[in-house]
KOLGULO-112882 format. One record per residue (C-alpha): x, y, z; residue in three letters; residue number from 1. Coordinates in nm, 4 decimals, always signed. Layout:
N
PT:x:y:z:residuo:num
PT:X:Y:Z:ALA:NUM $
...
# end
This chain:
199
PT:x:y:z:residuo:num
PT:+3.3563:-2.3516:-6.1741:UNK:1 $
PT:+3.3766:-2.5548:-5.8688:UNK:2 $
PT:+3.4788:-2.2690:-5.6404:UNK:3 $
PT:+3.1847:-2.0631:-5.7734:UNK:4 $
PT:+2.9530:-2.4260:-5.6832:UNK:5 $
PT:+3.1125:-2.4114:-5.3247:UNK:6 $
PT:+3.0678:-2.0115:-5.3025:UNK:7 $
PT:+2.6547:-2.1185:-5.4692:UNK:8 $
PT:+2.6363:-2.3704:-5.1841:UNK:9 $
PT:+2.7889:-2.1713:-4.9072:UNK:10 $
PT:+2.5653:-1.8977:-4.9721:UNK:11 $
PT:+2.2597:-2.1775:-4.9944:UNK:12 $
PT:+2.3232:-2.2542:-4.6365:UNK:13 $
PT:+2.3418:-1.9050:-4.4584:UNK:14 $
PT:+2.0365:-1.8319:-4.6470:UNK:15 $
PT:+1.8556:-2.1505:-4.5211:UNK:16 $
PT:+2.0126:-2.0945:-4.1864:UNK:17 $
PT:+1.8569:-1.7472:-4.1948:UNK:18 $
PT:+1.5123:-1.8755:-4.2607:UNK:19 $
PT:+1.5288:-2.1274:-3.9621:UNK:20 $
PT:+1.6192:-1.8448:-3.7112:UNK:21 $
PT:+1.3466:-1.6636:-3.8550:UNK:22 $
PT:+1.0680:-1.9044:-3.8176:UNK:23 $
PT:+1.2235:-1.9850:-3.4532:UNK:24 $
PT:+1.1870:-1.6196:-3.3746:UNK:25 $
PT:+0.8114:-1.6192:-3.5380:UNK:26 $
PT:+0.7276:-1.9277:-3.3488:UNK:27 $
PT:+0.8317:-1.7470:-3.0001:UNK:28 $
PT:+0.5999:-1.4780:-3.0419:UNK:29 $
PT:+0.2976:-1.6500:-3.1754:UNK:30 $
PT:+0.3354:-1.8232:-2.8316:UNK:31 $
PT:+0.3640:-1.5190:-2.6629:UNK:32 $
PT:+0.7192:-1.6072:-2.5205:UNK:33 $
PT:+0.8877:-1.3044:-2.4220:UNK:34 $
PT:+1.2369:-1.2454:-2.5495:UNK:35 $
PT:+1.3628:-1.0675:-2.2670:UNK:36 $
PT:+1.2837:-1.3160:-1.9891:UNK:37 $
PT:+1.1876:-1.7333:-1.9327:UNK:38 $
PT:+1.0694:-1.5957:-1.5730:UNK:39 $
PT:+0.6937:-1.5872:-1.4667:UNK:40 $
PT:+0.4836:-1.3132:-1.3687:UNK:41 $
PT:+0.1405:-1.2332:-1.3159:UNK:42 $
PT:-0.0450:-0.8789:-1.2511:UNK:43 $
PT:-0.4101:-0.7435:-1.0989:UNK:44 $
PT:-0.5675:-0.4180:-1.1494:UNK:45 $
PT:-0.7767:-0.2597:-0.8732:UNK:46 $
PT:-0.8484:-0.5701:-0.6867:UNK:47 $
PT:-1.0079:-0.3897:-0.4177:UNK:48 $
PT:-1.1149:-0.0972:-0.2344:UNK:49 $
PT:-1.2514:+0.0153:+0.1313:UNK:50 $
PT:-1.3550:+0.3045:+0.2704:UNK:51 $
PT:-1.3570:+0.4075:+0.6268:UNK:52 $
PT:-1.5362:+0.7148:+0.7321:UNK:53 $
PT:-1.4517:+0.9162:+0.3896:UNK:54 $
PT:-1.0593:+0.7818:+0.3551:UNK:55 $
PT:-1.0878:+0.5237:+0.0820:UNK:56 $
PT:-0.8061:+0.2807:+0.0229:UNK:57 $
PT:-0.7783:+0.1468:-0.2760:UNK:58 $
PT:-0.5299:-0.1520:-0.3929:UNK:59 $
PT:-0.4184:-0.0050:-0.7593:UNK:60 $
PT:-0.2513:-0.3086:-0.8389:UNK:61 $
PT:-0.0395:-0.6380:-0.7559:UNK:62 $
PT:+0.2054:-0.7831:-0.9279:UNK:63 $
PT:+0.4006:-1.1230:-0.8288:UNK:64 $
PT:+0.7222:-1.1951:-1.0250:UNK:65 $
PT:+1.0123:-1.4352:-0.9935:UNK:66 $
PT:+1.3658:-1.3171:-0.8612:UNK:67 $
PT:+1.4920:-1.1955:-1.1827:UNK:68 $
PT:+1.2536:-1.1025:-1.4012:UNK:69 $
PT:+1.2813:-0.7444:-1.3879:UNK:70 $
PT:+1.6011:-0.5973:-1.4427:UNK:71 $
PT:+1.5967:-0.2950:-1.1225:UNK:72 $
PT:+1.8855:-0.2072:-0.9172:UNK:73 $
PT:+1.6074:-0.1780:-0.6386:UNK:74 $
PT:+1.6456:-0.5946:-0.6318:UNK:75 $
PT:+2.0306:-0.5908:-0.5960:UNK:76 $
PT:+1.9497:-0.4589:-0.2071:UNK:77 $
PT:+2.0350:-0.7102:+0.0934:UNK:78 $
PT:+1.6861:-0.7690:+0.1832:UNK:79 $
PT:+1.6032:-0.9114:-0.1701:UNK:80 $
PT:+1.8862:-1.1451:-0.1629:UNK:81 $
PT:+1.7048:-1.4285:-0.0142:UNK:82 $
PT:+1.3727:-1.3533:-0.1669:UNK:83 $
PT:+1.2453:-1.5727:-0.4613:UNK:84 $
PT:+0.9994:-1.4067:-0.5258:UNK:85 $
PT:+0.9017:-1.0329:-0.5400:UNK:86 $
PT:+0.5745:-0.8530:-0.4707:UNK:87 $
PT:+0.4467:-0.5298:-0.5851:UNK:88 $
PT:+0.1547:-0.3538:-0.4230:UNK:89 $
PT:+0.0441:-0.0233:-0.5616:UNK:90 $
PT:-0.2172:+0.1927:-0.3172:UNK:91 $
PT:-0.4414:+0.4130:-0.3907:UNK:92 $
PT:-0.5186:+0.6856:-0.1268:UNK:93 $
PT:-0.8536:+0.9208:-0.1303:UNK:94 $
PT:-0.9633:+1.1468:+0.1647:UNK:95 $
PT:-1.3279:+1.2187:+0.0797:UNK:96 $
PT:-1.4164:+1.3547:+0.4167:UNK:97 $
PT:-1.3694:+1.7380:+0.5212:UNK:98 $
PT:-1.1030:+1.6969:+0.7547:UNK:99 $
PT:-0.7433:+1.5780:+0.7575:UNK:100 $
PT:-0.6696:+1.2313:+0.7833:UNK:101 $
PT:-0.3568:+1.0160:+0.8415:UNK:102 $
PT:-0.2738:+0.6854:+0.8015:UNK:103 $
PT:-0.0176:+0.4616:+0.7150:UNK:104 $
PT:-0.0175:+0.1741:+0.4222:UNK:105 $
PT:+0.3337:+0.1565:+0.3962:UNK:106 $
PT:+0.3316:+0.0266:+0.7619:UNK:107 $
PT:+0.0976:-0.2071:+0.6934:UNK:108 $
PT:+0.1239:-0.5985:+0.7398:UNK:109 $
PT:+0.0493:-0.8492:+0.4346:UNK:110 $
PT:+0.0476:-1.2174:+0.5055:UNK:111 $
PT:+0.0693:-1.4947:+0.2279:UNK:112 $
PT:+0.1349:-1.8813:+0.1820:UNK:113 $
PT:+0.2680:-1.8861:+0.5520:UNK:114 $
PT:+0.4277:-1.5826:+0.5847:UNK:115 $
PT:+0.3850:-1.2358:+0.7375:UNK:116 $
PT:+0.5792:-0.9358:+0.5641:UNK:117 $
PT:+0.6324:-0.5799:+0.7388:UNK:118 $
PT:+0.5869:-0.3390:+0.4648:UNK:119 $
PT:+0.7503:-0.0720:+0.6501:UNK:120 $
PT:+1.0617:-0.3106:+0.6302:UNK:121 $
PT:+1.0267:-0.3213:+0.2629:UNK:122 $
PT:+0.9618:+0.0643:+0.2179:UNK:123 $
PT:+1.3054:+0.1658:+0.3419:UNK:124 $
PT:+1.4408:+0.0122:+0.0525:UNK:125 $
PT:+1.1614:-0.0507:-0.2633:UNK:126 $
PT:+0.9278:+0.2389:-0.2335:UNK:127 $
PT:+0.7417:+0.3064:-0.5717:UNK:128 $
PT:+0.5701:+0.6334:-0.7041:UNK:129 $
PT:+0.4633:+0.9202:-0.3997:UNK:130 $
PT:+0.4493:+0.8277:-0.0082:UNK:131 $
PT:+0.0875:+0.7052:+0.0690:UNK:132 $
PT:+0.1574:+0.7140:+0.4597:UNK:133 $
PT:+0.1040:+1.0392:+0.6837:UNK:134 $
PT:-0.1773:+1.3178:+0.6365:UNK:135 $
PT:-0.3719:+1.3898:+0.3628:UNK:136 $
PT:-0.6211:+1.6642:+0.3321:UNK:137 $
PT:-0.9472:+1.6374:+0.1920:UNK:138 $
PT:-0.9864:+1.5865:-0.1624:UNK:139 $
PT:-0.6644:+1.4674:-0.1979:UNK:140 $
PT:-0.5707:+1.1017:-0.3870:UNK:141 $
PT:-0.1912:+0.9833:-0.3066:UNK:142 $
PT:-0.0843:+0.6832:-0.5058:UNK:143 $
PT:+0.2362:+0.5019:-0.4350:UNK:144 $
PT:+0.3461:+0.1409:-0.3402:UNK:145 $
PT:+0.6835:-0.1117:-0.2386:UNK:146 $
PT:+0.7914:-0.3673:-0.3263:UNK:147 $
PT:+0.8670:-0.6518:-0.1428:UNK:148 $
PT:+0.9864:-1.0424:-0.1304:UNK:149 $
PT:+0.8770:-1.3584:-0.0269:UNK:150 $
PT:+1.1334:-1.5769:+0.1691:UNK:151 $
PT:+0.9477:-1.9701:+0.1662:UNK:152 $
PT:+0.6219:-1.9284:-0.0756:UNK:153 $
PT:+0.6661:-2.0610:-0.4321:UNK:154 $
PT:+0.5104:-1.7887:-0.7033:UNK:155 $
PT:+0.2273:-2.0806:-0.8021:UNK:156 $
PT:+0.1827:-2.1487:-0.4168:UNK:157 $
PT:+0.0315:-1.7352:-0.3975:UNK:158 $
PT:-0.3357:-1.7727:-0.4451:UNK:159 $
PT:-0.4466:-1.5405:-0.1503:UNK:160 $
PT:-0.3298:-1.2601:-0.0137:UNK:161 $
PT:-0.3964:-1.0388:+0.3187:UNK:162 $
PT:-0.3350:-0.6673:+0.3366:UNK:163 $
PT:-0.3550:-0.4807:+0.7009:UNK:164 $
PT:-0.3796:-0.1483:+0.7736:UNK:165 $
PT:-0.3931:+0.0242:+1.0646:UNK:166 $
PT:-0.6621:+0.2453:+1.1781:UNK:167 $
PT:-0.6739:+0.5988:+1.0268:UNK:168 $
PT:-0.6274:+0.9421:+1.2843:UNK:169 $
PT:-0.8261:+1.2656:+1.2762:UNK:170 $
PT:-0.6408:+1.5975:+1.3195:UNK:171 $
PT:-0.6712:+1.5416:+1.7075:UNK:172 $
PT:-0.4864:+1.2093:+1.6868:UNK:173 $
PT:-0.8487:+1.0327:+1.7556:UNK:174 $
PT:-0.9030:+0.6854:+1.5600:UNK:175 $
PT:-1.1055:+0.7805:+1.2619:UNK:176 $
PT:-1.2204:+0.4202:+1.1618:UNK:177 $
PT:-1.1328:+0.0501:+1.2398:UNK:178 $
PT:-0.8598:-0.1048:+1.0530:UNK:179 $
PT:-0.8828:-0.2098:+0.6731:UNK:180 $
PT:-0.8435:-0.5629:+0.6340:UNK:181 $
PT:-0.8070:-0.6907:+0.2593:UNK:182 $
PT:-0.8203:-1.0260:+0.1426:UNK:183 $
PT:-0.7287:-1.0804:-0.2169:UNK:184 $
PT:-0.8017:-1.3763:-0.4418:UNK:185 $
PT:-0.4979:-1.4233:-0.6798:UNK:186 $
PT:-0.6290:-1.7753:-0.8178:UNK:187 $
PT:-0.7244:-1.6302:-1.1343:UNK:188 $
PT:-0.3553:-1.5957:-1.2974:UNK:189 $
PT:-0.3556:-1.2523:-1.4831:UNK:190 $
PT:-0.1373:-0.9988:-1.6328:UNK:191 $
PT:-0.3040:-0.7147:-1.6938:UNK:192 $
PT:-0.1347:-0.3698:-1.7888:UNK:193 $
PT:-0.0079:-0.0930:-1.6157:UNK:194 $
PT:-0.2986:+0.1303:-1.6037:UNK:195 $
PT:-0.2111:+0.4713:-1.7308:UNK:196 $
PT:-0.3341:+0.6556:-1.3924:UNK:197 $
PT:-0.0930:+0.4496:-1.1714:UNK:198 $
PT:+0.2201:+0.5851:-1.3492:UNK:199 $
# end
């Protein structure tokens, strides 16, 4: 009788034990914790676009994150070793004018909290989706981006960010259009989703 009372109140416990972990786990997503990660990140869809003389340039998306939060081999390279935190930039490339056009995204320049970052630097290692950089015929859209990392700005110090591109060149190597010069507010914390189009 007093085994089956011990076996009664063992049984008692895991049961109650179960119950807590359950309400724990509950409790973490009505906050919107995420299981996976404690790390911080914040996303922005379509920011903004320019267009110079029919070549439109669009920025498809940012995303800042915390060393770590995303599990990629990409951020086991050298260069991301001493990088807190990790930038995405997504482009968006459309040649609306009837001739060729080339230009070069992915050797753009983006400065932030301080710092100035050569995306071509970045490319060689973190390149996302299709090249964006080189010629592109009319009525063509590229979209592609890198990644890249941020050596002495804090992920809540990143409230604006620059984006420089370099002038695009007609089929005779003749500057199409002046440079496109971005300047993104980030203030507004968001994390939106992965548009469908970008994938």
């Amino acid at each position: 009788m007093a085994a089956q009372a011990c076996a009664l109140d063992l049984s008692g416990r895991f049961a109650m034990r179960k119950a807590l972990l359950l309400l724990a786990l509950l409790s973490l997503l009505a906050t919107g914790c995420s299981l996976g990660t404690s790390k911080d990140y914040y996303a922005w869809n379509y920011p903004q676009a320019l267009e110079a003389n029919g070549l439109v340039i669009q920025i498809g998306r940012v995303l800042l994150a915390e060393q770590g939060t995303f599990d990629d081999d990409v951020f086991k390279e050298p260069y991301f070793q001493d990088k807190p935190v990790v930038v995405e930039i997504i482009f968006v490339v459309q040649n609306k004018s009837n001739g060729t056009m080339s230009v070069f995204p992915e050797q753009g320049l983006v400065t932030v909290g301080g710092e100035q970052v050569d995306l071509y630097e970045a490319s060689l290692y973190a390149r996302t989706g299709e090249s964006v950089d080189g010629e592109i015929l009319p009525g063509i859209t590229k979209i592609g981006g890198v990644w890249f990392g941020l050596r002495r700005t804090a992920l809540e110090d990143v409230q604006r960010m620059q984006v420089i591109i370099g002038a695009p060149y007609d089929v005779n190597s003749n500057i199409a259009a002046a440079e496109y010069h971005f300047d993104l507010d980030l203030s507004d914390r968001k994390t939106e989703d992965f548009p469908d189009e970008l994938k």
